[in-house]
C-alpha positions in Angstrom: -24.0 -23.5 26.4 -23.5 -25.9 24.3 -20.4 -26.3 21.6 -21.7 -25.4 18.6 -22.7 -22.0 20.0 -19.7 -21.6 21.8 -17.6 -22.3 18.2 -20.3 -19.7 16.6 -19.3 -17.3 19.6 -15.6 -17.9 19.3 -15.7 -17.3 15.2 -17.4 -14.5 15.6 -15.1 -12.6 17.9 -12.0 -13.8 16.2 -13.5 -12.2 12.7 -14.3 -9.5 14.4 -11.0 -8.6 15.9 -9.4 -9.2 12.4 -11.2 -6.8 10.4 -10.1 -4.4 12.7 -7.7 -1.5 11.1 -4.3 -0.7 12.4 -2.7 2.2 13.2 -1.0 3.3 10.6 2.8 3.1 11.3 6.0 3.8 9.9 6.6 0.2 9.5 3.1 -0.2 7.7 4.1 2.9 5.2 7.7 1.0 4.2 6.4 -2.7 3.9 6.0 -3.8 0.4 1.9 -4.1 0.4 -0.2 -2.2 -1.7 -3.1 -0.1 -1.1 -5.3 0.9 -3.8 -5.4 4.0 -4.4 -3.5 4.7 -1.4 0.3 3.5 -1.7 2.8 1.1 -3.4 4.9 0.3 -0.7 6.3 3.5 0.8 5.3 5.4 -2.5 2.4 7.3 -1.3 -0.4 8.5 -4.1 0.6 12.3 -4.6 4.0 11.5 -4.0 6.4 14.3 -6.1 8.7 12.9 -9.0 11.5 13.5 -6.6 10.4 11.3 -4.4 9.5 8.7 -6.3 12.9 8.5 -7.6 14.9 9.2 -4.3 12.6 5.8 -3.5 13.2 4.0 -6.4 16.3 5.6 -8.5 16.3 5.0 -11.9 18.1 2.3 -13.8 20.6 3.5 -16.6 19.5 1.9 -19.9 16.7 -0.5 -18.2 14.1 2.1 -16.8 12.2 4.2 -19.3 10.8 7.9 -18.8 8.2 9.5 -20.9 6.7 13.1 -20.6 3.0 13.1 -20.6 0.2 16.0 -21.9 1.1 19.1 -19.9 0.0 18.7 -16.2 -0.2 14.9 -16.4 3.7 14.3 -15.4 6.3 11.9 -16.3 5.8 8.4 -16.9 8.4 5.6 -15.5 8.8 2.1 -16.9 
């Protein structure tokens, strides 16, 4: 085999091993990624209001909460 066909071979399996998903973990739900329309960091999509703020508690005059149209929630800034 020559090298050039063994670099092609060696590519390959690396990008195929790194497209590869994890299991998901408890360390994977807490990092700080984001995951469209998944998660923010541990703030999972579908989350309640209660958790999001036992997550991130809101800041006295800095954070900013407005009710929506009924059914749509709260919104947090």
């Amino acid at each position: 085999m020559n090298l050039t066909r063994l670099t092609i071979l060696l590519l390959s399996a690396v990008i195929s091993t790194s497209n590869e998903q994890k299991p998901e973990t408890q360390e994977n739900r807490d990092s700080t990624v984001i995951r469209p329309g998944l998660s923010a960091g541990p703030l999972e999509l579908g989350d309640s209001y209660k958790r999001a703020t036992e997550l991130f508690p809101p800041k006295p005059r800095i954070d900013q909460e407005f009710s929506q149209a009924p059914g749509c929630g709260k919104e947090l800034n």
